[in-house]
Structures are given as structure tokens and as C-alpha cells.
The first five atom37 places (N, CA, C, CB, O) and aatype in JSON, in Angstrom:
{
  "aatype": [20, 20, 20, 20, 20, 20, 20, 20, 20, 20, 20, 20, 20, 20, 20, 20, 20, 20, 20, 20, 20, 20, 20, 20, 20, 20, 20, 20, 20, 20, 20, 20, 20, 20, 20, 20, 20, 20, 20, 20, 20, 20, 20, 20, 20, 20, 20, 20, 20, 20, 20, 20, 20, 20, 20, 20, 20, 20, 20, 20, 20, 20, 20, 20, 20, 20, 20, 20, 20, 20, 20, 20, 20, 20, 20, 20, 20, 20, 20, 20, 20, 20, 20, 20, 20, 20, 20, 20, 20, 20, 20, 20, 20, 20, 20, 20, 20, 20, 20, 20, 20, 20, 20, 20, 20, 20, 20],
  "atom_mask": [
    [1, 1, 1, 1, 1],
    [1, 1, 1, 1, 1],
    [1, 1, 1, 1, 1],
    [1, 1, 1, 1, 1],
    [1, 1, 1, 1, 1],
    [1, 1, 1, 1, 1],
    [1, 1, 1, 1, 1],
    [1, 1, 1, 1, 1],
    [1, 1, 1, 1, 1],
    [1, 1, 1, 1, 1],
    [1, 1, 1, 1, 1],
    [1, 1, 1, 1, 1],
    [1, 1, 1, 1, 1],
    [1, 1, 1, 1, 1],
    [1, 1, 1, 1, 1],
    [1, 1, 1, 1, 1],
    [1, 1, 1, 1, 1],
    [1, 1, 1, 1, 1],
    [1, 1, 1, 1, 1],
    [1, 1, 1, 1, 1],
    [1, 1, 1, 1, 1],
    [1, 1, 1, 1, 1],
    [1, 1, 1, 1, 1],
    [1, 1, 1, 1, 1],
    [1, 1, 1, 1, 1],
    [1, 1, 1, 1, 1],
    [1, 1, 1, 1, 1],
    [1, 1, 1, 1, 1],
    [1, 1, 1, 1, 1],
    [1, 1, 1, 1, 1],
    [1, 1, 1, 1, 1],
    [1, 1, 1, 1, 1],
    [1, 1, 1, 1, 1],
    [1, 1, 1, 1, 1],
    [1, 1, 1, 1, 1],
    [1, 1, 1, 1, 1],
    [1, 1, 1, 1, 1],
    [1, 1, 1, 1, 1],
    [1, 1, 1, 1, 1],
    [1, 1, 1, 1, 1],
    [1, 1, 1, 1, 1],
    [1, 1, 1, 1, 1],
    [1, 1, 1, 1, 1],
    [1, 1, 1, 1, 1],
    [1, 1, 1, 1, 1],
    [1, 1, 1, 1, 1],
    [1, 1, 1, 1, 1],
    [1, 1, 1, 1, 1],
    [1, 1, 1, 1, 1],
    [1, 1, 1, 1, 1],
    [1, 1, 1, 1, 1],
    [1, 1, 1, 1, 1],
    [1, 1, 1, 1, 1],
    [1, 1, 1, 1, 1],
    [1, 1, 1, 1, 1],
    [1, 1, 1, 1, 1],
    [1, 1, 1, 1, 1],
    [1, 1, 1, 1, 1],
    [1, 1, 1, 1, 1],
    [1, 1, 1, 1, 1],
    [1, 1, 1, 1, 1],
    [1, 1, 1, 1, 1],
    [1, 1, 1, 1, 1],
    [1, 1, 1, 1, 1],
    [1, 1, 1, 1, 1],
    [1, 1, 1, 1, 1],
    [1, 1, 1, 1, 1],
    [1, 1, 1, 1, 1],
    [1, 1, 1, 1, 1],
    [1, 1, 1, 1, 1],
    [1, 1, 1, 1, 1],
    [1, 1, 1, 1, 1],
    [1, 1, 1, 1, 1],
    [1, 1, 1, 1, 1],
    [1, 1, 1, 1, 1],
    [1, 1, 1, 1, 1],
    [1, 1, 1, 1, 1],
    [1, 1, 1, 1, 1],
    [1, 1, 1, 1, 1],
    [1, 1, 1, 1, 1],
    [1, 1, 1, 1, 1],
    [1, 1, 1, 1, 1],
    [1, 1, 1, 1, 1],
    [1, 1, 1, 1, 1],
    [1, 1, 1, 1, 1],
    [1, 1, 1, 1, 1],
    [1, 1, 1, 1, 1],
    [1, 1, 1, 1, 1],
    [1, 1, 1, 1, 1],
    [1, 1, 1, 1, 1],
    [1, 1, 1, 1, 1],
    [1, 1, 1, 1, 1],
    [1, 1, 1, 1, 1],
    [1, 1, 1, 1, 1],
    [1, 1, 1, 1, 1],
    [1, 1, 1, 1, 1],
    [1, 1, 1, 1, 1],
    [1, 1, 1, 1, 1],
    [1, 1, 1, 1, 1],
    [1, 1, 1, 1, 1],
    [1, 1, 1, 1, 1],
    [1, 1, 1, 1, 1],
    [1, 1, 1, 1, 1],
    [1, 1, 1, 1, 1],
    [1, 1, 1, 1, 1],
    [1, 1, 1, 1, 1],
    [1, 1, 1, 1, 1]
  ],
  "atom_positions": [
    [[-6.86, -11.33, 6.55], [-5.8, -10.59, 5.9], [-4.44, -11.21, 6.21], [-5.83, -9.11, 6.32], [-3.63, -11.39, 5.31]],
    [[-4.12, -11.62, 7.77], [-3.12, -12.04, 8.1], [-2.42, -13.65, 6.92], [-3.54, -12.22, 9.69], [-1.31, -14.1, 6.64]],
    [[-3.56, -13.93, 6.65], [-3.37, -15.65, 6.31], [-3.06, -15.12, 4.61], [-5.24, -17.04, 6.67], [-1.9, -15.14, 4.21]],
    [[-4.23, -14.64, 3.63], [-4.29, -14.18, 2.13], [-3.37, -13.13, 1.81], [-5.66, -13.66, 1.74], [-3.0, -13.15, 0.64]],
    [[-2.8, -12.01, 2.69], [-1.74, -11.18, 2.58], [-1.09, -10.76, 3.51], [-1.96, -10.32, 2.05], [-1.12, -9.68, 4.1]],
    [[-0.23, -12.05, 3.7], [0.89, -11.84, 4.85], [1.63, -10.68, 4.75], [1.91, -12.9, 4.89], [1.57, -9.8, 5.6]],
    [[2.53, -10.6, 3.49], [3.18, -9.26, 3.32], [2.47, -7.75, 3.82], [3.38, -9.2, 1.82], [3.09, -7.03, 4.61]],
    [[1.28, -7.4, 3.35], [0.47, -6.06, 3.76], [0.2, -6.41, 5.14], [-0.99, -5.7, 2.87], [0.36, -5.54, 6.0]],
    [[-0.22, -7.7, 5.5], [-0.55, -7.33, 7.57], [0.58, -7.21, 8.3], [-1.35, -8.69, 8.6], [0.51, -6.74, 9.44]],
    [[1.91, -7.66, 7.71], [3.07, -7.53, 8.81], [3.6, -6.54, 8.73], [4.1, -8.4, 8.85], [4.23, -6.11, 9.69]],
    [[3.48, -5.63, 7.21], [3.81, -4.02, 7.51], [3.13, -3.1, 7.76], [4.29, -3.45, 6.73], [3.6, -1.96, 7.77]],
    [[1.45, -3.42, 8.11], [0.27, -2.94, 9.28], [0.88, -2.75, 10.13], [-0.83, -3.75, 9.78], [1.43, -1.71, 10.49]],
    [[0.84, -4.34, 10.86], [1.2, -4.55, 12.37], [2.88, -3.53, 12.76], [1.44, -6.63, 12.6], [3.2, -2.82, 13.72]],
    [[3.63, -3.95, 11.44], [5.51, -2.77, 11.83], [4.9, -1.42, 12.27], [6.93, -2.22, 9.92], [5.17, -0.82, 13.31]],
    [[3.86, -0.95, 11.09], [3.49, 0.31, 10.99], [3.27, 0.64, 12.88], [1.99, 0.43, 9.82], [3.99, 1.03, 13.8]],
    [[1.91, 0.24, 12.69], [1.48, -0.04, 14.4], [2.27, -0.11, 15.54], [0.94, -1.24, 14.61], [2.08, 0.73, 16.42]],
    [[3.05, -0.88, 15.67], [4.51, -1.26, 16.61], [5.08, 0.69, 16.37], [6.05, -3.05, 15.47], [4.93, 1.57, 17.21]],
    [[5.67, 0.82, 15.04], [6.65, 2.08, 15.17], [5.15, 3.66, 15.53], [7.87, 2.25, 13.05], [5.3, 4.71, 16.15]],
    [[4.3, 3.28, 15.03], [3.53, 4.55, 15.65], [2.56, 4.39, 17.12], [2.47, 5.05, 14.41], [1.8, 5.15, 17.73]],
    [[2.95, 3.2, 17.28], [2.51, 3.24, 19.26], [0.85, 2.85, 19.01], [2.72, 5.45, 20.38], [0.15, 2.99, 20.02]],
    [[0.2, 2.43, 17.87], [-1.39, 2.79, 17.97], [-1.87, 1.19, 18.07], [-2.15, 3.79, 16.39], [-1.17, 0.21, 17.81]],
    [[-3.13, 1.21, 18.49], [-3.65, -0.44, 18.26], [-4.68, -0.49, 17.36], [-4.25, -1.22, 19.58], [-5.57, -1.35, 17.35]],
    [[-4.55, 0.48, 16.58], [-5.69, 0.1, 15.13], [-5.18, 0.6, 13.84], [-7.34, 0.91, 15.21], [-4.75, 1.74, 13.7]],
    [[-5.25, -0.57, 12.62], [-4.51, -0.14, 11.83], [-6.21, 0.03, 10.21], [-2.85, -1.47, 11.77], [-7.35, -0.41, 10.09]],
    [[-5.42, 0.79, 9.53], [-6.03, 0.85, 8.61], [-5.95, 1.12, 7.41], [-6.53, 1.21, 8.84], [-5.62, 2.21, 6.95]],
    [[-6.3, -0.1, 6.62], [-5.23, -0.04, 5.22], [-6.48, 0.55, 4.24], [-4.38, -1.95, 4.54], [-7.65, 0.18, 4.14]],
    [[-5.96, 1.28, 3.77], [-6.82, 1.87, 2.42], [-6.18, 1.77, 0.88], [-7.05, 3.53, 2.67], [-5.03, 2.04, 0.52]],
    [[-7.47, 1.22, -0.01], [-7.14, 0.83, -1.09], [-7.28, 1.93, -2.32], [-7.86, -0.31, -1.22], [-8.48, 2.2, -2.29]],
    [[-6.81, 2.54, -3.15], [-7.56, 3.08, -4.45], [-7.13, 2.54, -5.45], [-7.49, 4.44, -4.75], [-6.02, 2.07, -5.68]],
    [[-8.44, 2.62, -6.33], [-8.2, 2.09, -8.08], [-9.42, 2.9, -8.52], [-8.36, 0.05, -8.58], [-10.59, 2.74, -8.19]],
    [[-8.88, 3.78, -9.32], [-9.44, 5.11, -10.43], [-10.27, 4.3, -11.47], [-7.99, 6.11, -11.4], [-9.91, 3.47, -12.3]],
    [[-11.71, 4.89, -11.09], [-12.1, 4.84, -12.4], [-12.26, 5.13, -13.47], [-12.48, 4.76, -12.51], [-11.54, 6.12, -13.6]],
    [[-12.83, 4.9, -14.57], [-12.84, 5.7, -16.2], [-12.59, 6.77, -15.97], [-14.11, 5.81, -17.12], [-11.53, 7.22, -16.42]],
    [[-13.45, 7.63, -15.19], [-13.89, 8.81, -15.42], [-12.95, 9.81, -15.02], [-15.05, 8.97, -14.86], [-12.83, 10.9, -15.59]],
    [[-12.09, 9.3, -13.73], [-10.97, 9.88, -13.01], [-9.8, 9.54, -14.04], [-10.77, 9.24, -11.42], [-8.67, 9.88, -13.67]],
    [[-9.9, 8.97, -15.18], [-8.25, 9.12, -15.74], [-8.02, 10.41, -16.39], [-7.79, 7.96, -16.92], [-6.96, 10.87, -15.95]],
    [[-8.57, 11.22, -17.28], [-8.53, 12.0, -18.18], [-7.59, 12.87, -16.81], [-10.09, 12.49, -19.03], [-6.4, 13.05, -17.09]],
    [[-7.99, 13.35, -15.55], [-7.12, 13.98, -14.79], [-6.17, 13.74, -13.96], [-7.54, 14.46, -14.33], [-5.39, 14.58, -13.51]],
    [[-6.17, 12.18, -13.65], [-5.28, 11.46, -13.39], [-3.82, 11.65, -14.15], [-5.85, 10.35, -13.55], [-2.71, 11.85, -13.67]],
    [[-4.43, 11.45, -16.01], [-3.29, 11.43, -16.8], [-2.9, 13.1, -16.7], [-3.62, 10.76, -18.4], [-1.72, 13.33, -16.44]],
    [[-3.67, 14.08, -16.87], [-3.2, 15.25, -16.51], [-2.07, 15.57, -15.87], [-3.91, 15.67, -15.97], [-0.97, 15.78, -16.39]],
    [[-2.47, 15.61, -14.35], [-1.4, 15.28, -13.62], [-0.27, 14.51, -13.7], [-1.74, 14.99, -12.89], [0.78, 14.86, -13.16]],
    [[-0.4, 13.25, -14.45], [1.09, 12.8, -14.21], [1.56, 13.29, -15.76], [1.35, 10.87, -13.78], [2.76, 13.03, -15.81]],
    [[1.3, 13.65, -16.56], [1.71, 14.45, -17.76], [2.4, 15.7, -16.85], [0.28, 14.93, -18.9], [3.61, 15.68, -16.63]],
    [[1.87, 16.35, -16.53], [2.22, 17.67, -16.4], [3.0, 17.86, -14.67], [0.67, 18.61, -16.68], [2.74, 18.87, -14.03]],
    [[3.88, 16.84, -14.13], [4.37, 16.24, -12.98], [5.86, 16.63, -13.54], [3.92, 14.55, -12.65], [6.28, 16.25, -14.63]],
    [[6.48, 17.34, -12.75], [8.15, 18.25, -13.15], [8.83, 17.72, -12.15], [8.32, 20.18, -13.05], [9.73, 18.45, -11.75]],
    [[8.68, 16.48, -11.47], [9.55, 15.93, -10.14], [11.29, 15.25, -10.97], [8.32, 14.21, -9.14], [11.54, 15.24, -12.18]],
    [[11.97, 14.9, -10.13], [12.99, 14.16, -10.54], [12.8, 12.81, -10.98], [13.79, 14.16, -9.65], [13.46, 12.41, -11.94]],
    [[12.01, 12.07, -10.41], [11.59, 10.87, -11.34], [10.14, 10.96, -12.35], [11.37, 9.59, -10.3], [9.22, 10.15, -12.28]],
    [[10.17, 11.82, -13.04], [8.58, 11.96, -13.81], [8.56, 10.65, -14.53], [8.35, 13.4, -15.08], [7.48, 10.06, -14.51]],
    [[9.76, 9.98, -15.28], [9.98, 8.76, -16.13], [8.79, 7.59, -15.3], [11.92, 8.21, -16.06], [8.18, 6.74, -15.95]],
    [[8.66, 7.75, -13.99], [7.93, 6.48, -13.51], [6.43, 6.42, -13.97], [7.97, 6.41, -11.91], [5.75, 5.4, -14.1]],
    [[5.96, 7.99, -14.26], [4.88, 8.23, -14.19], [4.42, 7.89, -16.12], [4.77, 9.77, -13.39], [3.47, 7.37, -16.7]],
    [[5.48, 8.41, -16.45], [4.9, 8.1, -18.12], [3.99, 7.18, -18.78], [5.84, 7.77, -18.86], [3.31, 7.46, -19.77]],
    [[4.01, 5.9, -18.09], [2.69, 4.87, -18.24], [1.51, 5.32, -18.66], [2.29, 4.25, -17.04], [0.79, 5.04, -19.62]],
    [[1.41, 6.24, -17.58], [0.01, 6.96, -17.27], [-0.83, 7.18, -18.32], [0.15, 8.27, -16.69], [-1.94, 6.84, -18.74]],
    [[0.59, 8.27, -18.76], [-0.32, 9.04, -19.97], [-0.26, 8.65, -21.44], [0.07, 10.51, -20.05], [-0.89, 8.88, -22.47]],
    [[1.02, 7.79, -20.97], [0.97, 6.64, -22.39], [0.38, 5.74, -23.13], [1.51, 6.02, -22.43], [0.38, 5.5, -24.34]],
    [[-0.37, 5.02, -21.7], [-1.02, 3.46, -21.99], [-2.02, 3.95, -22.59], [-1.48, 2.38, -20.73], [-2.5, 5.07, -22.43]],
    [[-2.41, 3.05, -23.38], [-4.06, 2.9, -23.53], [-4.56, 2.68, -22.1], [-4.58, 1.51, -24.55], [-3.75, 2.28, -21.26]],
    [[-5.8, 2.9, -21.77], [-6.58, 2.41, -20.78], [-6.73, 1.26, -20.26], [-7.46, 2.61, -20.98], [-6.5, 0.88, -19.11]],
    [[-7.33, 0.46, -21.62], [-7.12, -0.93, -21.41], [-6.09, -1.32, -20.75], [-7.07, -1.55, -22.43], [-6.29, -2.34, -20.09]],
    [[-4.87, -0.81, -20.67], [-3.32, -1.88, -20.18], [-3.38, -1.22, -18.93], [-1.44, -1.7, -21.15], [-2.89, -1.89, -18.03]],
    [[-3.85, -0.05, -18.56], [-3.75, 0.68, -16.59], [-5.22, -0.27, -15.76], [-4.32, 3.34, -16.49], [-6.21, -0.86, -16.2]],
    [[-4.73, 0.0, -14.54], [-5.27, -0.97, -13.38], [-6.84, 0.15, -13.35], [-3.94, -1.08, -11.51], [-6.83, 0.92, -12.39]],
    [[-7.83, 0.24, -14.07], [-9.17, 1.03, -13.95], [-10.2, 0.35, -13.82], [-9.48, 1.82, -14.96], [-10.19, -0.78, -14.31]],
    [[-11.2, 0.74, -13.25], [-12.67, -0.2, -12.79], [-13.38, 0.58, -13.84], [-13.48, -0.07, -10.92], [-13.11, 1.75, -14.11]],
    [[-14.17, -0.03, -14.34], [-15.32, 0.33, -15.34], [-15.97, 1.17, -14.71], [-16.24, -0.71, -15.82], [-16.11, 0.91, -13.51]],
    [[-16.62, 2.48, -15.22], [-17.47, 3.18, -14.11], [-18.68, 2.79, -13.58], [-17.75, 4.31, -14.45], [-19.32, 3.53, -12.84]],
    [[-19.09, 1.58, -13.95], [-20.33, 0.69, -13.88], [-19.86, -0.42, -13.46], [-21.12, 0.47, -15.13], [-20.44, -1.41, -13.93]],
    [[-18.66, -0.71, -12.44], [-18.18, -1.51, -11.99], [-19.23, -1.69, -10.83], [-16.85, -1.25, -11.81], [-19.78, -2.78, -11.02]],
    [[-19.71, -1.13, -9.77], [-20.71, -0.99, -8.76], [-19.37, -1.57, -7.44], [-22.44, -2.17, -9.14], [-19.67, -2.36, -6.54]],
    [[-17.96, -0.97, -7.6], [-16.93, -0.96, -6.77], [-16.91, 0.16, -6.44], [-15.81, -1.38, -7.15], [-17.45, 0.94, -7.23]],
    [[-16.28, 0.77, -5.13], [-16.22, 2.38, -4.93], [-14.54, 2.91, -4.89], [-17.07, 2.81, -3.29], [-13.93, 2.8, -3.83]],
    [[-14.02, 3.35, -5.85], [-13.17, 3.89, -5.57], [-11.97, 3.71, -4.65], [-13.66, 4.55, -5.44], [-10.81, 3.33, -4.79]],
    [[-12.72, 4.12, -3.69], [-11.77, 4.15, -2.4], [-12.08, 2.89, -1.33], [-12.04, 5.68, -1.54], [-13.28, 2.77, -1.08]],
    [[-11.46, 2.23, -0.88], [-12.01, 1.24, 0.77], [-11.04, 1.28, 1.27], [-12.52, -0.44, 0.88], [-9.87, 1.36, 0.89]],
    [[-11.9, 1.2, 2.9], [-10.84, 1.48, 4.03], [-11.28, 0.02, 4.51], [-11.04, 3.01, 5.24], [-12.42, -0.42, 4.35]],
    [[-10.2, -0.7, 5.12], [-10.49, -1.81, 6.61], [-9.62, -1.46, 7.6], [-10.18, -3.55, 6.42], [-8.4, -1.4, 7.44]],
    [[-10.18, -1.23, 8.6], [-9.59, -1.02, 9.8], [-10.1, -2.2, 11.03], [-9.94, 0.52, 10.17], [-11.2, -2.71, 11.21]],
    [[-8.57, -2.38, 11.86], [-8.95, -3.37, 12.51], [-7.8, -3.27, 13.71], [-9.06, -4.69, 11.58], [-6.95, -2.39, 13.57]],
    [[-7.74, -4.19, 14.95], [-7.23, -3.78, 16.28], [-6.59, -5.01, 16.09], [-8.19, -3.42, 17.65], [-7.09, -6.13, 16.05]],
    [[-5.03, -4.55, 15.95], [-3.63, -5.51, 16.13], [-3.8, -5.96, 17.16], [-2.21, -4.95, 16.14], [-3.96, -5.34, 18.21]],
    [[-3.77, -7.78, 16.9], [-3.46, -8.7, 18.01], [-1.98, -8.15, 19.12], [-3.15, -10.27, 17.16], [-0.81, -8.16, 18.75]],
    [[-2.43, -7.77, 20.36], [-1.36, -7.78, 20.81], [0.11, -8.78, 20.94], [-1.8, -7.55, 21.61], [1.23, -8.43, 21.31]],
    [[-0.36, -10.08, 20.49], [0.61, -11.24, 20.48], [1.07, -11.0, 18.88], [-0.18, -12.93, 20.9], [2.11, -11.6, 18.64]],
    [[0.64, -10.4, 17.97], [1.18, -10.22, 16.71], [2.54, -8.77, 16.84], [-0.32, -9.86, 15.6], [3.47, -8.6, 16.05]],
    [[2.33, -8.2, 17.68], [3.22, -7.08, 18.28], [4.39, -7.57, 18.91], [2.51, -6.25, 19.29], [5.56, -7.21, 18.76]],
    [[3.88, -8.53, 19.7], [4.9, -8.85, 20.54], [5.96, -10.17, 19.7], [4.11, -9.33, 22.05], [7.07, -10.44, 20.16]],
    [[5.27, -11.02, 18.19], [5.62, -11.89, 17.91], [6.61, -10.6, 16.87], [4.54, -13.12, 17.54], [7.83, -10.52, 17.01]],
    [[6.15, -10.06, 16.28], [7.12, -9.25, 15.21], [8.44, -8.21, 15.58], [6.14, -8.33, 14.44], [9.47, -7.82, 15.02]],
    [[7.61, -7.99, 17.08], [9.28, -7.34, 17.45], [10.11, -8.32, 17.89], [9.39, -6.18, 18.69], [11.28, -8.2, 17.53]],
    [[9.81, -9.34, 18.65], [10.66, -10.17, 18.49], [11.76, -10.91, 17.45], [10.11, -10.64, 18.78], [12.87, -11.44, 17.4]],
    [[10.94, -10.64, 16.93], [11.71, -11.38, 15.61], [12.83, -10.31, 14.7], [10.32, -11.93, 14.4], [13.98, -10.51, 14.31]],
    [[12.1, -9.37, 14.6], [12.9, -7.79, 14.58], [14.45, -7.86, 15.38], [11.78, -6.46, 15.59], [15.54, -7.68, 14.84]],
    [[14.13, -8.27, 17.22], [15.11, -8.56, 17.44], [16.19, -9.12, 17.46], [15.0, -8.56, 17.69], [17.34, -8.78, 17.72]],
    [[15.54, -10.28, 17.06], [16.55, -11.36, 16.46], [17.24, -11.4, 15.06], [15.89, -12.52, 16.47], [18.15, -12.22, 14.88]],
    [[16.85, -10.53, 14.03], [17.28, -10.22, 12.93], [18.42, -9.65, 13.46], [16.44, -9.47, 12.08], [19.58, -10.07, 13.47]],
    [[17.66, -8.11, 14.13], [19.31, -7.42, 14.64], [20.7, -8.37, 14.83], [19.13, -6.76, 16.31], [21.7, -8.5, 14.12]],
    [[20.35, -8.92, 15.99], [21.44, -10.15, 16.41], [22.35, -10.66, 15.2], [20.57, -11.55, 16.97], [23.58, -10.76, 15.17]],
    [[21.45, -10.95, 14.29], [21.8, -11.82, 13.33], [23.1, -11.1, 12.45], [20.44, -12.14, 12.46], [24.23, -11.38, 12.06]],
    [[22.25, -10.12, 12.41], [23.04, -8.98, 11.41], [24.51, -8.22, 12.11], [21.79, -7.56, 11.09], [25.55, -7.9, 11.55]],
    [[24.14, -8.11, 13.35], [25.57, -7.91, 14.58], [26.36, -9.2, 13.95], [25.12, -8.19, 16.79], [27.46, -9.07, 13.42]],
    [[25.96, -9.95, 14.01], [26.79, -11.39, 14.2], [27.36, -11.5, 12.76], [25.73, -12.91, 14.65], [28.58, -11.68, 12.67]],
    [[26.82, -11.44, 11.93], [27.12, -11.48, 10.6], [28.57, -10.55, 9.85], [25.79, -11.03, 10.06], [29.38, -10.77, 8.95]],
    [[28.14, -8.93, 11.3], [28.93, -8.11, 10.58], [30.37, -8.17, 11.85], [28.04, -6.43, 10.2], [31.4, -7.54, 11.64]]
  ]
}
């Protein structure tokens, strides 16, 4: 994960660092067929201050939203969980620190 999606393991590992834990665990979803009809429900019938983000939803055709065929033989949901290198902790706050600096210095 570290090497194919740098971006998602270094805000694992931040995550990890700011909640004190040594196991992180990223979970994925992508809805299938069968889950849109209430999917779109919900974001149809969603009264928040940004509802505009959600309009896709119930707009798109199917075809154009991110859905697995229900005969995809993918599940829904996956979890990976795994135990932060302690030298990946110690390499990212570091560097954390040195941003600070940077940004003192800058301002």
C-alpha cells in the first residue's frame, strides 16, 4: 500500500500518529446494482446545506456512477488492516515538524 498508494498510507499512518493506535484500517465501499435504487433515495431526499453535491446520484444513469455488477463476485465492503511501522511514525512526524519550521520561517 505504502509504495501503489502513497497518498492513502500517509494519511493511515497521520490518522494513527493523531489517535495514539498501532493498527490502522482502511475500508473500502462501492454499491452495487441492487443498493442504488436506495442509495439514490437517500441522496434525492437529503435536505443538508450542500444537497447540490449529491445530485449525480440521482441524476446519472448508472452506467456513468462508480457500481459493481451484482454478479461482480466483489463484496461490497473490504477492510485491510495492518500494524504501522513504527519508523513510518517516527519518519512522518518528523517531517510534520519540519514543515512547521518552515511555515514559522516563511511567516
Amino acid at each position: 500500500m505504502k509504495a501503489n498508494f502513497p497518498g492513502e498510507y500517509w494519511q493511515l499512518v497521520s490518522n494513527a500518529i493523531i489517535n495514539g493506535v498501532d493498527y490502522v484500517e482502511a475500508i473500502t465501499f462501492m454499491p452495487k446494482e441492487d443498493d442504488m435504487p436506495e442509495i439514490r433515495q437517500i441522496a434525492e431526499n437529503y435536505d443538508g446545506p450542500d444537497q447540490w453535491k449529491y445530485r449525480f446520484i440521482y441524476e446519472s444513469p448508472i452506467s456513468d456512477l462508480s457500481v459493481l455488477p451484482q454478479s461482480s463476485g466483489y463484496e461490497s465492503v473490504n477492510k485491510f488492516e495492518f500494524l504501522v511501522p513504527e519508523e513510518d511514525k517516527i519518519f512522518l512526524t518528523e517531517r510534520v515538524e519540519k514543515a512547521i519550521l518552515l511555515l514559522e520561517f516563511e511567516l
